[in-house]
C-alpha positions in Angstrom: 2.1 32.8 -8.5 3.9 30.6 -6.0 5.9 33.2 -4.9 3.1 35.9 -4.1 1.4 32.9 -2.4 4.2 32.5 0.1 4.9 35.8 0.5 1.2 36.7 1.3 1.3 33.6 4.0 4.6 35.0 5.9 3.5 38.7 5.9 -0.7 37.5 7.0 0.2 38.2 10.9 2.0 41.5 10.0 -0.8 42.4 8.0 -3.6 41.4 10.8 -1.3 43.1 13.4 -1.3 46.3 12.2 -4.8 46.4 10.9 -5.6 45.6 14.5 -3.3 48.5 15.4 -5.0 50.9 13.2 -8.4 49.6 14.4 -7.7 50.6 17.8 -6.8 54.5 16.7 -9.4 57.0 16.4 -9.3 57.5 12.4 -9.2 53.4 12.4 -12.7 53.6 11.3 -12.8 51.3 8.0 -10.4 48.8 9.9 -12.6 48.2 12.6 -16.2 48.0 10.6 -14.1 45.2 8.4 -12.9 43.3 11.8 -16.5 43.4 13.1 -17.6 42.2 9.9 -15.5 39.7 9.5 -16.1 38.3 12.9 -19.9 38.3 12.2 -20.6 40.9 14.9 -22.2 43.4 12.5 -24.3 42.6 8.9 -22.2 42.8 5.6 -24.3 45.4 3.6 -27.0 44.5 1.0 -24.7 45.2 -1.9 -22.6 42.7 -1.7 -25.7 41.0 -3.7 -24.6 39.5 -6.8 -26.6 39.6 -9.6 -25.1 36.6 -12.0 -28.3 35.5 -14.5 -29.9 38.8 -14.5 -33.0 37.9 -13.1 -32.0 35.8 -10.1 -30.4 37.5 -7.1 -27.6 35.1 -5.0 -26.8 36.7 -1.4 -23.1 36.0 -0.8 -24.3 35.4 2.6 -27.0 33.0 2.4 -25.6 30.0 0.3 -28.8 27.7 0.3 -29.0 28.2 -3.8 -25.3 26.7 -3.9 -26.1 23.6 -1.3 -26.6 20.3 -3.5 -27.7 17.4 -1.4 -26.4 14.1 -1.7 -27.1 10.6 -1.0 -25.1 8.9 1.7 -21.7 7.4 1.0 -22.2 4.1 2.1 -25.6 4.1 -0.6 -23.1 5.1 -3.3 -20.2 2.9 -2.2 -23.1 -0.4 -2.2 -24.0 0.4 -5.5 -20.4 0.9 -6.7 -19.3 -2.6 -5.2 -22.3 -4.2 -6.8 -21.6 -2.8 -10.1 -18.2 -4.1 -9.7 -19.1 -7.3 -8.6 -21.6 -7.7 -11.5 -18.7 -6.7 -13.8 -16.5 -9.3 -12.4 -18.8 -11.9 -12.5 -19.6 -11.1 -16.5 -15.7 -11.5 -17.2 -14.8 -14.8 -15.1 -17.6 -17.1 -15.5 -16.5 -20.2 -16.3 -18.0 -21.4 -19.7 -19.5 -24.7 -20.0 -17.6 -27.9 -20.7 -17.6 -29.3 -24.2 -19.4 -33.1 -23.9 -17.2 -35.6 -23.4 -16.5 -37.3 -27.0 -17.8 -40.7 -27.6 -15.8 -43.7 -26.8 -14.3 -45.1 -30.0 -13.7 -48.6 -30.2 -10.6 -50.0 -31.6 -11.6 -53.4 -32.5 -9.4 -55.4 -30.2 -10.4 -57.2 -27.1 -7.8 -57.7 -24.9 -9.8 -59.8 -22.2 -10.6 -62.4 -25.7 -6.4 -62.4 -26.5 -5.9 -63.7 -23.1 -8.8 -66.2 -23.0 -7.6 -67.7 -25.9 -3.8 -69.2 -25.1 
C-alpha cells in the first residue's frame, strides 16, 4: 500500500499536467467540467447526495451535520490540571502524627544522687 502511495505522489504532476492538456483540446470536455469543479467555479451536481440512514439526506458539500462544537482548550486544559492536582493532593497528604507517648519515669533522681554526697 506504501508503494502505490508513493507511486501515486511522484506521478500527481504528470497526472495534473496532462489532464490540464487534455482540458485545453476540444474533446477535453469531462477534464475541464472536473477542473472547474474542483476549483469551485461551477456546482458539483445534486447527486453526489449521500443517502447513509435512509431517511436523512447528508450533502457532501455542506458539512454542518458533521461539525461538533467544542469547548475551548484552555477550559479543558483547567479542568484537567485541577483533576490532577486533586489527585495529587489525595496521594501525598501527610497523615497525622501519632501522640507523643507518655513520659515514663524510671525511678531515679539524679539531681537527689548528687545532693546527697
Amino acid at each position: 500500500m506504501l508503494e502505490a502511495e508513493i507511486l501515486a505522489a511522484k506521478s500527481r504532476g504528470k497526472i495534473v499536467k496532462a489532464t490540464i492538456q487534455r482540458a485545453l483540446k476540444d474533446e477535453g470536455v469531462q477534464e475541464r467540467r472536473m477542473m472547474l469543479q474542483h476549483y469551485g467555479f461551477i456546482p458539483i451536481p445534486k447527486h453526489s447526495v449521500v443517502n447513509v440512514y435512509g431517511h436523512k439526506k447528508i450533502d457532501a458539500r455542506k458539512q454542518e451535520l458533521n461539525v461538533v462544537k467544542l469547548e475551548p482548550p484552555d477550559e479543558g486544559i483547567r479542568r484537567l490540571t485541577n483533576r490532577f492536582n486533586e489527585m495529587i493532593a489525595e496521594k501525598t497528604a501527610v497523615p497525622a502524627l501519632p501522640a507523643a507517648p507518655p513520659e515514663i519515669d524510671s525511678g531515679t533522681d539524679d539531681e537527689d544522687d548528687e545532693d546527697e554526697q
